[in-house]
C-alpha positions, -999 to +999 in steps of 0.1 A: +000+000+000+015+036-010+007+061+017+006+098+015+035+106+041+027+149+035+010+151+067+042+135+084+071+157+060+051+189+072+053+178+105+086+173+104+095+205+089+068+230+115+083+206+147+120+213+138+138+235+160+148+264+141+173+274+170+192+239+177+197+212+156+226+204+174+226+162+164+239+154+203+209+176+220+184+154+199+200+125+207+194+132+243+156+140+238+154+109+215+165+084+248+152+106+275+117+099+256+118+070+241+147+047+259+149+063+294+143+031+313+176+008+325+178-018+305+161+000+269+181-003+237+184+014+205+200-001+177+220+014+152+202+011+127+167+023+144+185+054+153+195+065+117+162+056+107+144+077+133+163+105+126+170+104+087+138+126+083+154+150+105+181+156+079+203+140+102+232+122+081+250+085+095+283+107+094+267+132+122+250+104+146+286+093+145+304+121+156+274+129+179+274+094+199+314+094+203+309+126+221+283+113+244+297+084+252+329+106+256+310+125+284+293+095+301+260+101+283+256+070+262+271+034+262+271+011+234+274-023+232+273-054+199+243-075+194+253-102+170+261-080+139+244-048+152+254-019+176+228-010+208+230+023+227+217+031+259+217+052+288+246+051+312+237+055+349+247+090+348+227+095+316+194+079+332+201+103+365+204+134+343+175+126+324+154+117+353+163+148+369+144+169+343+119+147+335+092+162+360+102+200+341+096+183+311+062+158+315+040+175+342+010+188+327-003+213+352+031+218+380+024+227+412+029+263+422+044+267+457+026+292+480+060+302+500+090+321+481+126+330+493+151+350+479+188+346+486+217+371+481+254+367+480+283+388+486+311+388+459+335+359+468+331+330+482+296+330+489+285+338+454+304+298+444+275+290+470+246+308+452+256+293+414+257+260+429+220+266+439+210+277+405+225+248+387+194+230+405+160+237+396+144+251+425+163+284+421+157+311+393+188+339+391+172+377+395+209+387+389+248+381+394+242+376+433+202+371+436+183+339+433+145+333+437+138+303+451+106+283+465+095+268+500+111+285+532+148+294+532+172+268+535+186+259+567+223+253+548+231+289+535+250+302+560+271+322+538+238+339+523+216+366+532+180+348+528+147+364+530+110+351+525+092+369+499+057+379+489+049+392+452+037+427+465+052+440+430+069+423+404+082+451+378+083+448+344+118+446+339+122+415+364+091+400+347+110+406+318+144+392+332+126+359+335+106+356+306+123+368+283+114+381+249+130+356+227+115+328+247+078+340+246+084+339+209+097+303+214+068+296+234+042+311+208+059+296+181+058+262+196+020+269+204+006+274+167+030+247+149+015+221+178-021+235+172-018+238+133-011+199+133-037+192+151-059+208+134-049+192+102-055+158+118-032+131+130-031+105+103-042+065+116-014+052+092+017+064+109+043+035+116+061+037+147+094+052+133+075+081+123+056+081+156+095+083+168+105+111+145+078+130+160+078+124+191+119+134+190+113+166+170+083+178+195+102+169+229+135+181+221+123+217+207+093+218+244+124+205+259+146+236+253+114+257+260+102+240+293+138+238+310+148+279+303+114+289+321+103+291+355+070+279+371+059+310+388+028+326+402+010+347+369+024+378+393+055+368+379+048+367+340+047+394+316+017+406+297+007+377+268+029+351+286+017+321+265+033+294+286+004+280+296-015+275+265+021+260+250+020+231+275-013+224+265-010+227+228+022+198+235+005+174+257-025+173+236-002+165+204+018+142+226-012+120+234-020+118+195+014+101+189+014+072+216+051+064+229+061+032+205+074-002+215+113-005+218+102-038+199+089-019+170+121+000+162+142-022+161+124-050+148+134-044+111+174-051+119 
């Protein structure tokens, strides 16, 4: 049977990330979605095909796997004739870390707020260790805005618990910025637009794959650079919210596919 696949090349082309199409970065998305789990395997051969729509050539998934095996990322392994990859137990850690960021549908806003300040020196190492976590959203070079009561191991920091009295535009701005709201509104109409073409019942599970890679890798990028603050905190036309329902809603239209499936052609 020949089947129209210009539903699935548009999506392909309005889901790419026109900022990062760094090959690594998807490769990431591709196993934190798909192969997350100890003991999942992607072959070789399933990974090429998964991302040749992408424009992704066997030269570049290369490169890209040497460097994440390089960094601890990825470990591969033979099969008989065949190469597997999977998640190394730092890989798994790092992607479970920012799995919650990524997959909650409706987070949880705390009630409480903190902010802590540093003085230049020694206590500052303390403050950008915090915001390497995150609980903790940088207001500046030695202010962090963080959730819950202050912290009981900040010694070195001034700490202070904070109501939204007034939240100015330029600090609204400062963490939402421009370029991201046009991320996040960008994001918004290609995820609607599909949608409201219709979801074809005829897509095979590498394309499922495809999809799923494209659309998680570029909310991916969008979900992990914003907060999850009170609407206080947002500017004017903020359209994170309406983003993250655009995604899911595509998300549950293209069902995660069996392991199985993938790789069952090598």
């Amino acid at each position: 049977m020949i089947r129209d696949t210009s539903w699935f090349d548009t999506a392909v082309t309005r889901l790419t990330d026109p900022q990062n199409q760094r090959v690594w970065s998807i490769i990431v998305s591709l196993f934190g979605d798909l192969a997350r789990r100890k003991g999942d395997r992607i072959s070789g051969s399933a990974l090429t095909r998964i991302t040749q729509p992408m424009g992704i050539k066997p030269e570049a998934m290369r490169v890209a796997l040497h460097r994440l095996r390089k960094d601890g990322w990825i470990e591969s392994s033979r099969e008989g004739r065949s190469s597997v990859h999977y998640l190394s137990e730092f890989g798994r850690t790092q992607s479970d870390r920012v799995t919650p960021r990524i997959y909650t549908r409706a987070p949880e806003l705390p009630e409480t707020w903190h902010i802590l300040i540093a003085e230049d020196g020694g206590s500052l190492n303390t403050l950008n260790d915090l915001l390497l976590t995150d609980t903790y959203t940088g207001l500046g070079r030695t202010v962090a805005l963080g959730s819950g009561p202050v912290p009981g191991d900040c010694d070195d920091l001034a700490g202070f618990e904070v109501t939204a009295h007034a939240v100015p535009g330029w600090l609204q701005t400062r963490l939402f910025p421009e370029d991201l709201g046009a991320a996040c509104h960008s994001l918004q109409q290609d995820c609607a637009a599909l949608r409201a073409a219709g979801i074809p019942a005829f897509l095979t599970p590498v394309q499922v794959a495809t999809l799923r890679t494209l659309l998680v890798h570029r909310w991916r990028r969008v979900a992990l650079r914003h907060p999850d603050l009170p609407l206080a905190f947002q500017p004017r036309g903020w359209t994170g919210p309406a983003c993250r329902e655009q995604v899911f809603a595509l998300l549950d239209t293209l069902p995660l596919p069996r392991l199985a499936d993938l790789n069952t052609t090598d």
